[in-house]
C-alpha atoms as an extended CHARMM CRD file, in Angstrom:
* protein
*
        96  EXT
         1         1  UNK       CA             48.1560000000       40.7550000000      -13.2340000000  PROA      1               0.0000000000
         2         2  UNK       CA             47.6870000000       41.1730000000      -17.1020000000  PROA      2               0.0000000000
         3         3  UNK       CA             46.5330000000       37.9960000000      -18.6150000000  PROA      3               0.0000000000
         4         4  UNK       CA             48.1360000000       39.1760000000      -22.1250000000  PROA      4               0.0000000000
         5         5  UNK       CA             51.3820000000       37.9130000000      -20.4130000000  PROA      5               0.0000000000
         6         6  UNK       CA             50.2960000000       34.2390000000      -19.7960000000  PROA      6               0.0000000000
         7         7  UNK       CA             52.0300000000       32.0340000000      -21.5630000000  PROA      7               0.0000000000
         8         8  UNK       CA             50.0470000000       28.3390000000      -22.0880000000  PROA      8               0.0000000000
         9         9  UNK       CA             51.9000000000       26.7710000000      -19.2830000000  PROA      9               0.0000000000
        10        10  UNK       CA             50.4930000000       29.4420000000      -16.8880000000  PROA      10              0.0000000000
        11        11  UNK       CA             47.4210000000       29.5050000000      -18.2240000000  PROA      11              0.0000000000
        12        12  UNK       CA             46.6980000000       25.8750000000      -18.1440000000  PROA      12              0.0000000000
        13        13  UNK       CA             48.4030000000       25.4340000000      -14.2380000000  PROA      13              0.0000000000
        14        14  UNK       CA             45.7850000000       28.8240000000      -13.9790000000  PROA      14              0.0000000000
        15        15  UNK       CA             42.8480000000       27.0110000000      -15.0990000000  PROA      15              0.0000000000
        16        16  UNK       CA             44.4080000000       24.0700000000      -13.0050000000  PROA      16              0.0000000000
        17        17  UNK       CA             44.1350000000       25.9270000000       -9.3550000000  PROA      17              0.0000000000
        18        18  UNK       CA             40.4930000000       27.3420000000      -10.6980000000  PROA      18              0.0000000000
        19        19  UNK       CA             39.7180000000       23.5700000000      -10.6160000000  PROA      19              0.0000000000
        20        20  UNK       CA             41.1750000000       22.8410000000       -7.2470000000  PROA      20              0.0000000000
        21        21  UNK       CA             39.6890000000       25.8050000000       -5.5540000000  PROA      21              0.0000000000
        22        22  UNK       CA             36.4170000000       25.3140000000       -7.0130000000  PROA      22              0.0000000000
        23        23  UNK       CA             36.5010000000       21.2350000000       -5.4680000000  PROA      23              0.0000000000
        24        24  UNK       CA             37.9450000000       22.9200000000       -2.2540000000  PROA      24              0.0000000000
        25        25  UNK       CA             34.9250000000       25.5770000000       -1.9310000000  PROA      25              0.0000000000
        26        26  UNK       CA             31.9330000000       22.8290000000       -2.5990000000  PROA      26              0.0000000000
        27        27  UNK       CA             33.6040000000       20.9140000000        0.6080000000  PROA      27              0.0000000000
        28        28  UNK       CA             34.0550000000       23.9390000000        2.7070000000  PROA      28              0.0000000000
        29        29  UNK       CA             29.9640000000       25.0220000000        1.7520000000  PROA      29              0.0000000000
        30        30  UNK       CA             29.1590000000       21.3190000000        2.3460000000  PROA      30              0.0000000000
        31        31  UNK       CA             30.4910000000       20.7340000000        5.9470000000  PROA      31              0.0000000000
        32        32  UNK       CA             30.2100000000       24.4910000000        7.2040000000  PROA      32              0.0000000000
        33        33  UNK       CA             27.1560000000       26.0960000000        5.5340000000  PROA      33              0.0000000000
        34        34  UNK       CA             23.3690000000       25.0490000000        7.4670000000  PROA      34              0.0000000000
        35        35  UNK       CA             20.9120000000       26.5130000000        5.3550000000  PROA      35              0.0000000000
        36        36  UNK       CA             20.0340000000       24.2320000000        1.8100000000  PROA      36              0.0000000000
        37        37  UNK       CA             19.5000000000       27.1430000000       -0.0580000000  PROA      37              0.0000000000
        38        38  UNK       CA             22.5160000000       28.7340000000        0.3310000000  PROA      38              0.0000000000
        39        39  UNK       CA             24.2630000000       25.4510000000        0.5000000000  PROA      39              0.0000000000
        40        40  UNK       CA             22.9100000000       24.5990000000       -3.6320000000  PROA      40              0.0000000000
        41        41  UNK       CA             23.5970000000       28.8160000000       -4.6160000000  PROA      41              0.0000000000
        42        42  UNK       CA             27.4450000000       28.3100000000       -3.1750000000  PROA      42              0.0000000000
        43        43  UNK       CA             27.7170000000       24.6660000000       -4.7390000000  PROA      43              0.0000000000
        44        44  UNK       CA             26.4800000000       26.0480000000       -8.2460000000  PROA      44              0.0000000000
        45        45  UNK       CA             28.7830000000       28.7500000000       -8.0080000000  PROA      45              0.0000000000
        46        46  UNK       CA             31.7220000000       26.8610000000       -7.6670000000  PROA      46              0.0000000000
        47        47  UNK       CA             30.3620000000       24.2930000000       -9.9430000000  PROA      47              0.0000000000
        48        48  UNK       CA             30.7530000000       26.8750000000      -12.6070000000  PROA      48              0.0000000000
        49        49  UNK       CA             34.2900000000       27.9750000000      -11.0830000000  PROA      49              0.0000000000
        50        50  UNK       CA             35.1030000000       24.4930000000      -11.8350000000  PROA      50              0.0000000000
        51        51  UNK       CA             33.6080000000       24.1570000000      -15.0090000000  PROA      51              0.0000000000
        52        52  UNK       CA             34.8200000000       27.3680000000      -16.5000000000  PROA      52              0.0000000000
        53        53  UNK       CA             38.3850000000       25.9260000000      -15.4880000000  PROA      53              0.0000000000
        54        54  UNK       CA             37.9120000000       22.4660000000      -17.2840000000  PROA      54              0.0000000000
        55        55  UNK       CA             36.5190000000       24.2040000000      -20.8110000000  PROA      55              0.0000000000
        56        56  UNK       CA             39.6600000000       26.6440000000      -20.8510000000  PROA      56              0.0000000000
        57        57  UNK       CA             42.1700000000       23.6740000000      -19.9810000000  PROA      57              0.0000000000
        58        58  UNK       CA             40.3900000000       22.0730000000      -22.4740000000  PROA      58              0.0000000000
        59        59  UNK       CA             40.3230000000       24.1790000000      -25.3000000000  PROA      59              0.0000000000
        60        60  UNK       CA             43.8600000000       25.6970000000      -24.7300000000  PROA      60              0.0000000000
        61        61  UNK       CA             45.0100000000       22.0710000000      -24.9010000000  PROA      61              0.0000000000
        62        62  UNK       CA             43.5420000000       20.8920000000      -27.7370000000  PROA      62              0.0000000000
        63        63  UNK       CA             44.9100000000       24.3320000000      -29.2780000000  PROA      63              0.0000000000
        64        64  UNK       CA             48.8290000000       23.5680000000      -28.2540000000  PROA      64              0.0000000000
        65        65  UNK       CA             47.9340000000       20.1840000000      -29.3440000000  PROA      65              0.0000000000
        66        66  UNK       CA             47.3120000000       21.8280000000      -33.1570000000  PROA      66              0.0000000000
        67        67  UNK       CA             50.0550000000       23.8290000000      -33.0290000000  PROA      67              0.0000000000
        68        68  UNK       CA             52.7070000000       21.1430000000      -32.1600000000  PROA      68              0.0000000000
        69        69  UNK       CA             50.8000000000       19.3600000000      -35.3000000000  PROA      69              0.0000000000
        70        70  UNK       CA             51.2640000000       22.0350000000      -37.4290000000  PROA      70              0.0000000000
        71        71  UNK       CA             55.0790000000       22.4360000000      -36.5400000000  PROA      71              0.0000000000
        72        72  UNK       CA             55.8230000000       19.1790000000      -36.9140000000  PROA      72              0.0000000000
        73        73  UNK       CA             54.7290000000       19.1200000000      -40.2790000000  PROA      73              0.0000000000
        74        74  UNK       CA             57.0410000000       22.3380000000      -40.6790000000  PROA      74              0.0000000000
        75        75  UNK       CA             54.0950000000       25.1960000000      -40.9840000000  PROA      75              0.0000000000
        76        76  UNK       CA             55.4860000000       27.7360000000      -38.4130000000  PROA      76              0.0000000000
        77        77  UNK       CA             52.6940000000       30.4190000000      -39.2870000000  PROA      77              0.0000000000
        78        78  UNK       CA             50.6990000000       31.6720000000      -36.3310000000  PROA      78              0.0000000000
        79        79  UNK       CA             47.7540000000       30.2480000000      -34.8650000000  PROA      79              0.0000000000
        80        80  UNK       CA             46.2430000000       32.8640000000      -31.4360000000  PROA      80              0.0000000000
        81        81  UNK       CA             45.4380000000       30.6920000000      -28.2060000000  PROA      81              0.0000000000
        82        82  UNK       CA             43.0670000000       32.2110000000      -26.3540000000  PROA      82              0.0000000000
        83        83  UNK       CA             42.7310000000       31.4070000000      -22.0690000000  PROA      83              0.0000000000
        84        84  UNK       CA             38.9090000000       33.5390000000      -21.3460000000  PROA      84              0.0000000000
        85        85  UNK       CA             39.2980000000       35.9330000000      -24.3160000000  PROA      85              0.0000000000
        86        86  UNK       CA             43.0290000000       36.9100000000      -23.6010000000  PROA      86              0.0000000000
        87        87  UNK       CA             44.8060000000       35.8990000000      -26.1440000000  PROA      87              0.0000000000
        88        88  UNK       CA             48.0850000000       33.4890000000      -25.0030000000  PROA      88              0.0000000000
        89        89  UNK       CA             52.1590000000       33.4260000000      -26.2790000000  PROA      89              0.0000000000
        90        90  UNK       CA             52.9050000000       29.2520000000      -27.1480000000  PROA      90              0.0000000000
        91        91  UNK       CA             56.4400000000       28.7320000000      -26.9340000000  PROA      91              0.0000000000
        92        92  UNK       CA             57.2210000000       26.8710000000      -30.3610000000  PROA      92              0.0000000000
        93        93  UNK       CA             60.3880000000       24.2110000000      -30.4140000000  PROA      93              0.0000000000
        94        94  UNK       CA             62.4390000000       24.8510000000      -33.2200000000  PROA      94              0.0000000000
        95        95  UNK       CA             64.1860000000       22.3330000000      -34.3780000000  PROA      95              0.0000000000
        96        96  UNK       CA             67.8780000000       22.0840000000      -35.6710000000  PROA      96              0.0000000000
């Protein structure tokens, strides 16, 4: 799948299921796993899964969040989104 293609929406619902499946691995690790060490390495690693999700929710929010700003005051120039380096496509309502 080429990220280039996202648009925000998929990115964010992306980010989104990152987030879910990160919750959904520390409870799997939690009942199944027996060994502690193991059980902190897999929690941490899907501690950063989730993490990583919430940052690039956040930031490509706040981003579509400055765009819709900047459109309402009627600057339509482009502003880049980015979802983990990629850059995204915003879909921009014009108004009539």
């Amino acid at each position: 799948m080429d990220l280039s293609s996202f648009d925000a929406q998929s990115a964010r619902d992306a980010s989104f299921i990152a987030m879910v499946v990160g919750v959904l691995g520390v409870l799997l690790v939690l009942k199944f796993v027996s060994s502690l060490v193991t059980k902190l390495l897999l929690s941490a690693l899907f501690a950063g899964v989730i993490w990583l999700g919430f940052t690039q929710r956040d930031d490509l929010t706040a981003c579509i969040g400055e765009i819709q700003a900047r459109v309402e005051q009627g600057d339509l120039s482009d502003i880049t989104c980015s979802f983990l380096g990629r850059e995204v496509t915003v879909e921009i309502p014009f108004q009539q």
